[in-house]
VEXDREN-2710 file (C-alpha; in Angstrom, 1 decimal):
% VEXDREN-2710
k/r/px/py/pz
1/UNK/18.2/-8.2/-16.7
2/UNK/16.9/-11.3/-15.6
3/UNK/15.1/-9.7/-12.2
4/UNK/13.7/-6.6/-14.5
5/UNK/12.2/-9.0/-16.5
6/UNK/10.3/-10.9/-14.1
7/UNK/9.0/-7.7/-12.6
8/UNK/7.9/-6.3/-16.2
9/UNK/5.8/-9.7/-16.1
10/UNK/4.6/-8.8/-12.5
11/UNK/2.7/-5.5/-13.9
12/UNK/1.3/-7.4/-17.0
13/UNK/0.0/-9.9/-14.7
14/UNK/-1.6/-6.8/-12.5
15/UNK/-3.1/-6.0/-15.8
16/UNK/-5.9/-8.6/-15.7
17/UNK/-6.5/-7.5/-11.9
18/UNK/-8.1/-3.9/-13.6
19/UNK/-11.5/-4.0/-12.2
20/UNK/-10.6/-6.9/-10.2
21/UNK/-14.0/-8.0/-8.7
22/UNK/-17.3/-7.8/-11.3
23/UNK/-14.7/-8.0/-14.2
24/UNK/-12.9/-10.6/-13.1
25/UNK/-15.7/-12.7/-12.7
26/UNK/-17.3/-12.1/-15.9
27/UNK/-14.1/-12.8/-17.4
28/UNK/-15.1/-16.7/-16.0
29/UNK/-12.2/-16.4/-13.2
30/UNK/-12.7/-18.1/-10.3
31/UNK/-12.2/-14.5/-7.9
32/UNK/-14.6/-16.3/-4.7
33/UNK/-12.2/-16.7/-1.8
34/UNK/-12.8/-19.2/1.0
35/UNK/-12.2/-17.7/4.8
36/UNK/-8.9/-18.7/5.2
37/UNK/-8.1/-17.3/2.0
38/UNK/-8.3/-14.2/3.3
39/UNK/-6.6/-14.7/6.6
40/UNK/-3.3/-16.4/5.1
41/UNK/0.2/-14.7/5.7
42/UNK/2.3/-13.7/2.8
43/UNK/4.0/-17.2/3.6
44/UNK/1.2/-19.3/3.3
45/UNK/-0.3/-17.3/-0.3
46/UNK/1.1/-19.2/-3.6
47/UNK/3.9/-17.7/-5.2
48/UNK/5.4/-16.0/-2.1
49/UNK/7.8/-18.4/-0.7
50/UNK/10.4/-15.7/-0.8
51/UNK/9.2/-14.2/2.6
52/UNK/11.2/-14.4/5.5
53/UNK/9.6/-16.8/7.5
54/UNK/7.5/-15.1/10.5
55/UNK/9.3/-14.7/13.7
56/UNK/8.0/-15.0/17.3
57/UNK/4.6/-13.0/17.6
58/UNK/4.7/-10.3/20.4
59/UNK/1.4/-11.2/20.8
60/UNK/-1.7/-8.9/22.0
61/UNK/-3.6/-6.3/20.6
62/UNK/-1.1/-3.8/19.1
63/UNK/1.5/-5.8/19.5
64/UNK/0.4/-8.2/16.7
65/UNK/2.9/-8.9/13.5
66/UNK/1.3/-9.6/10.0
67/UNK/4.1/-12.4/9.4
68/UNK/2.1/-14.4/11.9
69/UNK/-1.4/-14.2/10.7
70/UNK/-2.8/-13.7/13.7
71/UNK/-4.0/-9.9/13.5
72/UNK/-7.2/-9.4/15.2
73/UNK/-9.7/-6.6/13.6
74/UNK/-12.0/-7.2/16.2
75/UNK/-9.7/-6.9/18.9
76/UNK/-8.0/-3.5/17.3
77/UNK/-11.6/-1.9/16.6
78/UNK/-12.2/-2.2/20.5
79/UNK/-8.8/-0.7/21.4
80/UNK/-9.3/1.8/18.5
81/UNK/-12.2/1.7/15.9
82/UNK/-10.4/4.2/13.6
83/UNK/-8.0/1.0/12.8
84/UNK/-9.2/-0.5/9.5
85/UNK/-6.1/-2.1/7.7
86/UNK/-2.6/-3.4/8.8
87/UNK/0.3/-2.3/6.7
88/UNK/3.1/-4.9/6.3
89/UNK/6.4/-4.0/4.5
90/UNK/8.8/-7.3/4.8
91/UNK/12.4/-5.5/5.3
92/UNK/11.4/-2.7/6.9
93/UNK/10.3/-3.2/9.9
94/UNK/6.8/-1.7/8.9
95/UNK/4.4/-4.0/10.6
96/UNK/1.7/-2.0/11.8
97/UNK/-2.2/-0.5/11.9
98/UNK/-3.4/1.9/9.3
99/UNK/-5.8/4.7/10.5
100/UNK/-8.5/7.0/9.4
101/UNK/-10.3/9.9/11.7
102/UNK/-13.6/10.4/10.8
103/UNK/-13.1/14.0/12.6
104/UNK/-10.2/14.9/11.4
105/UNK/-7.2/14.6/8.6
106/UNK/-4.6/15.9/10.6
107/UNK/-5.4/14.1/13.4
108/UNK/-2.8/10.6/13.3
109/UNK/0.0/13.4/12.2
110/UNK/0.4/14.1/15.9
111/UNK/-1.4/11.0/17.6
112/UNK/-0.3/7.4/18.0
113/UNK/-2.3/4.1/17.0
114/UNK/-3.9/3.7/20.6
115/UNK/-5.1/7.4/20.1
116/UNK/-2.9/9.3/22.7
117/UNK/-0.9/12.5/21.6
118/UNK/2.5/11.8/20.2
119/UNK/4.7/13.5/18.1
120/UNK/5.6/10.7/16.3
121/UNK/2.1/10.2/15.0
122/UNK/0.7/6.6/12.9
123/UNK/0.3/5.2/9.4
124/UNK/-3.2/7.4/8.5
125/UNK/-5.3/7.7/5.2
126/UNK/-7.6/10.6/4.5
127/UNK/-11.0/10.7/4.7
128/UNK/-11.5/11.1/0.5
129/UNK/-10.4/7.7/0.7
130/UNK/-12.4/4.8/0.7
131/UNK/-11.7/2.1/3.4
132/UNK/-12.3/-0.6/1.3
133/UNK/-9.4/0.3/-1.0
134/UNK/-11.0/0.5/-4.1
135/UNK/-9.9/4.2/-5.0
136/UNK/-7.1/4.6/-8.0
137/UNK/-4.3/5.9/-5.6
138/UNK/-5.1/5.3/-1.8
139/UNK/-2.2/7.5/-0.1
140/UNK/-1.2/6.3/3.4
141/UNK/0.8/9.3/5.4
142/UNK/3.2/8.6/7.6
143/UNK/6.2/10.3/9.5
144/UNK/9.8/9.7/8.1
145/UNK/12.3/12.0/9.4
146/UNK/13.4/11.1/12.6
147/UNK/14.3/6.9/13.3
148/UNK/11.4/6.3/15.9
149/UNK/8.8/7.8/13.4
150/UNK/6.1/5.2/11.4
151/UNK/7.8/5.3/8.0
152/UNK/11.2/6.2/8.7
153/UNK/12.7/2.9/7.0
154/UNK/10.5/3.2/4.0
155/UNK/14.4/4.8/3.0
156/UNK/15.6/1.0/2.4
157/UNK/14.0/1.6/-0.4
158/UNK/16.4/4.2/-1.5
159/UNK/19.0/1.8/-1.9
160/UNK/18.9/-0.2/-5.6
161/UNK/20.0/-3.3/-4.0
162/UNK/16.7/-2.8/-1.2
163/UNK/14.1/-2.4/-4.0
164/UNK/15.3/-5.5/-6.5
165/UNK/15.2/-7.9/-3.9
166/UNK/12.1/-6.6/-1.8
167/UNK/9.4/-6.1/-4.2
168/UNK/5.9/-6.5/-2.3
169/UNK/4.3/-5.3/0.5
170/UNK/0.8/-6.4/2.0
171/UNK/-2.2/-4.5/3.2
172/UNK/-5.1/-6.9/5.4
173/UNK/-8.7/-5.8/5.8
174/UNK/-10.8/-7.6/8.0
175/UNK/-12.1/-9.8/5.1
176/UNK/-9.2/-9.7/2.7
177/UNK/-5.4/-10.1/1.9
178/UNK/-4.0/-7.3/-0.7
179/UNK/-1.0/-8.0/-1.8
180/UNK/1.1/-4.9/-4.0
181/UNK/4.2/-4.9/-6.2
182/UNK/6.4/-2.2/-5.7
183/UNK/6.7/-0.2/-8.9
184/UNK/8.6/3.3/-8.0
185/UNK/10.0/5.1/-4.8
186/UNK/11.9/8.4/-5.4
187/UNK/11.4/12.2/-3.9
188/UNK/8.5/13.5/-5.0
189/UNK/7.1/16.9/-5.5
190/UNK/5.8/18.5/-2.6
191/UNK/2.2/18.8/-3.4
192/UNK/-0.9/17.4/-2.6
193/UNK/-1.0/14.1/-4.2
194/UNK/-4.4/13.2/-3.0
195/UNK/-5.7/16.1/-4.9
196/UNK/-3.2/16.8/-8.0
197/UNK/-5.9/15.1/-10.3
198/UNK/-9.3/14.3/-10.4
199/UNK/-8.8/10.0/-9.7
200/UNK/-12.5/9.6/-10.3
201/UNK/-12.5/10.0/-14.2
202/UNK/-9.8/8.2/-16.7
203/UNK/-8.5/11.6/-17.8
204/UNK/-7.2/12.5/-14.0
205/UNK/-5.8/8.6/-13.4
206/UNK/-4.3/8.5/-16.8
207/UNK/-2.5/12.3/-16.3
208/UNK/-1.4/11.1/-12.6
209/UNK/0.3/7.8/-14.4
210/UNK/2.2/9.9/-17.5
211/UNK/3.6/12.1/-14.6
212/UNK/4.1/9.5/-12.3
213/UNK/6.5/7.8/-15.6
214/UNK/8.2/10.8/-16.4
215/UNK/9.4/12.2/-13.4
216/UNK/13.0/13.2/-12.9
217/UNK/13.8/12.6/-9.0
218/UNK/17.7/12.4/-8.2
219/UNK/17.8/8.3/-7.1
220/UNK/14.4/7.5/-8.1
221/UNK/13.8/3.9/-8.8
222/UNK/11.7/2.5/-10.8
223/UNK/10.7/-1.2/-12.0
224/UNK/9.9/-1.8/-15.7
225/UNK/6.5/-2.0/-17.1
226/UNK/5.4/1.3/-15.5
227/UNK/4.3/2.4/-19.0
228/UNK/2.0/-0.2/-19.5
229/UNK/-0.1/0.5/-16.3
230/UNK/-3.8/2.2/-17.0
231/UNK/-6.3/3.8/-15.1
232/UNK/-8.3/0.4/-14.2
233/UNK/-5.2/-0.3/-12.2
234/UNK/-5.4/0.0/-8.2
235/UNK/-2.3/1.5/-6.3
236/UNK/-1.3/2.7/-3.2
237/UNK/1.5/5.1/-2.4
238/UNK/3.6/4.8/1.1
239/UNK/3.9/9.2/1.8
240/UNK/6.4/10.8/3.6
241/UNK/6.8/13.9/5.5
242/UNK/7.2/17.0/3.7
243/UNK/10.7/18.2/3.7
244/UNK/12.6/21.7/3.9
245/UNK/13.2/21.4/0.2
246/UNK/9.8/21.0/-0.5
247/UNK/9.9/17.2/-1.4
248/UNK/8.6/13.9/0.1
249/UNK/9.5/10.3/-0.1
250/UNK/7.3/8.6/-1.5
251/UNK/7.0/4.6/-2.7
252/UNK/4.1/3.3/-4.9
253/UNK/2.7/-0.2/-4.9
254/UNK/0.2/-1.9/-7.8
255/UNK/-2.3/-3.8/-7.0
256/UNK/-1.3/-8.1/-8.2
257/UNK/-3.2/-9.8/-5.4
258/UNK/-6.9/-9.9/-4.1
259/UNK/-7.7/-12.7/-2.0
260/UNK/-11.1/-12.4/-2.1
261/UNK/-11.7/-10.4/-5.4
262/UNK/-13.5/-7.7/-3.7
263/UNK/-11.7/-4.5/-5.3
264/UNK/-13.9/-3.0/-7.8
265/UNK/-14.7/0.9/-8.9
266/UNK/-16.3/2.5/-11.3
267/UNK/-14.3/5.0/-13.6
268/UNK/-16.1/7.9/-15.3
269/UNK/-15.0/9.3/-18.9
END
C-alpha cells in the first residue's frame, strides 16, 4: 500500500504540470531551465536516484544510450533528419530514436532508424502529432511481436512486479528532458487511438480519460490516481502491434517532468 500511495502522490503532483509552460509561470514557478538542465540523464535529474546507473556508452551516432547523456540531435538529424526524440525505458532495454515521415505514416512500420527497409521497422509517431509533444495523447508505434522488434519488451510491463518497481520512462528533444510516470499498460482495443476522439477540445480528452479508467483488459495494470487526471494533462502511450485477436499492447505515461517548461497547448471547449 505503501508504493500505491506514493504513485497516487506522483499523478497529483502531475496535476500542477496541466499547461505546464505559460501556466506554470503565471502561477510564479520558476519553469526557466538552464542548458544543462535540459541535457541531464535521468541520474543526474532530482528525485531519480533510483536509476540504474548508466553503463558503458556504445558510443556513435545510433549507437548512443540515454543513460549516458550523451545523445547527439545534431549528429542523428545528419544520419537521419526524420529523428526528433529519443525514447528511453530503464528495464527494458528500450533505448532508442523516435521517428516521424513527413511522406508517409506507414513508412517506420517497415523501415529501420537509419532509413533502410526492414521488417522489424522503428519507434515512429504520426504526422497529426506534433514534434514538440504538446498534443494530449502523443502515440509512439512500434513493433512487439517477434524478440528483435522495437517494443517487444514493453511486455515487462505485463508482469505486476515490472510495473511497481519501474515507474518512469524518459523522452529527450533536442532542447529538453520529459520525464513520464507510468500510469496503465494492459491490451487495448484494436482501434485507432490516434483518432478515437477529437484530443483538440476537453470533451474528446475528457471521453478518451473515462474510457481509458474503465476499461476491462484481462492483466491490465494500472497505478492509482488515474481518476484524478484531466484533460490539461500531457501523455504519451508506448503502441503495439495489432494482434490476431484484434488487440494491442499498449502502456501510457503522464506527463511529471519538464526540464525546460516548454509543453503548453491550447484546449478548446
Amino acid at each position: 500500500m505503501k508504493r500505491k500511495k506514493v504513485i497516487a502522490a506522483g499523478l497529483l503532483a502531475a496535476l500542477l504540470l496541466a499547461g505546464c509552460g505559460q501556466e506554470n509561470a503565471a502561477a510564479g514557478e520558476n519553469t526557466e531551465a538552464t542548458e544543462e538542465d535540459a541535457t541531464q540523464t535521468p541520474n543526474g535529474k532530482p528525485g531519480q536516484e533510483d536509476v540504474a546507473e548508466p553503463a558503458e556508452s556504445p558510443g556513435g551516432v545510433l549507437g548512443e544510450s540515454a543513460q549516458d547523456g550523451e545523445i547527439d540531435f545534431s549528429a542523428l538529424s545528419e544520419k537521419n533528419p526524420d529523428i526528433f526524440a529519443w525514447l528511453y525505458v530503464p528495464g527494458t532495454g528500450i533505448d532508442m530514436p523516435v521517428l516521424q515521415s513527413p511522406v508517409s505514416d506507414e513508412y517506420y512500420k517497415s523501415h529501420n532508424v537509419e532509413g533502410n527497409a526492414d521488417d522489424k521497422g522503428a519507434p515512429f509517431t504520426e504526422m497529426p502529432n506534433m514534434m514538440n509533444m504538446c498534443d494530449f495523447n502523443t502515440i509512439i508505434h512500434g513493433k512487439d511481436l517477434e524478440e528483435e522488434e522495437p517494443f517487444f519488451n514493453l511486455h515487462n510491463f505485463e508482469n505486476p512486479d515490472f510495473f511497481e518497481k519501474n515507474r518512469e520512462f524518459y523522452i529527450y528533444l533536442p532542447d529538453n528532458v520529459l520525464t513520464y510516470e507510468v500510469l496503465a499498460a494492459f491490451y487495448d482495443e484494436g482501434s485507432d487511438i490516434l483518432r478515437r476522439h477529437d484530443y483538440t477540445t476537453y470533451k474528446g480528452c475528457q471521453d478518451y480519460l473515462k474510457e481509458l479508467t474503465e476499461v476491462r483488459s484481462m492483466g491490465k495494470n494500472m497505478s492509482e490516481g488515474g481518476e484524478d487526471l484531466t484533460p490539461y494533462h500531457f501523455l504519451v502511450t508506448l503502441d503495439g502491434s495489432l494482434r490476431e485477436n484484434d488487440t494491442q499492447y499498449v502502456v501510457i505515461g503522464i506527463l511529471t517532468g519538464d526540464a525546460a517548461g516548454k509543453i503548453d497547448r491550447v484546449i478548446y471547449e
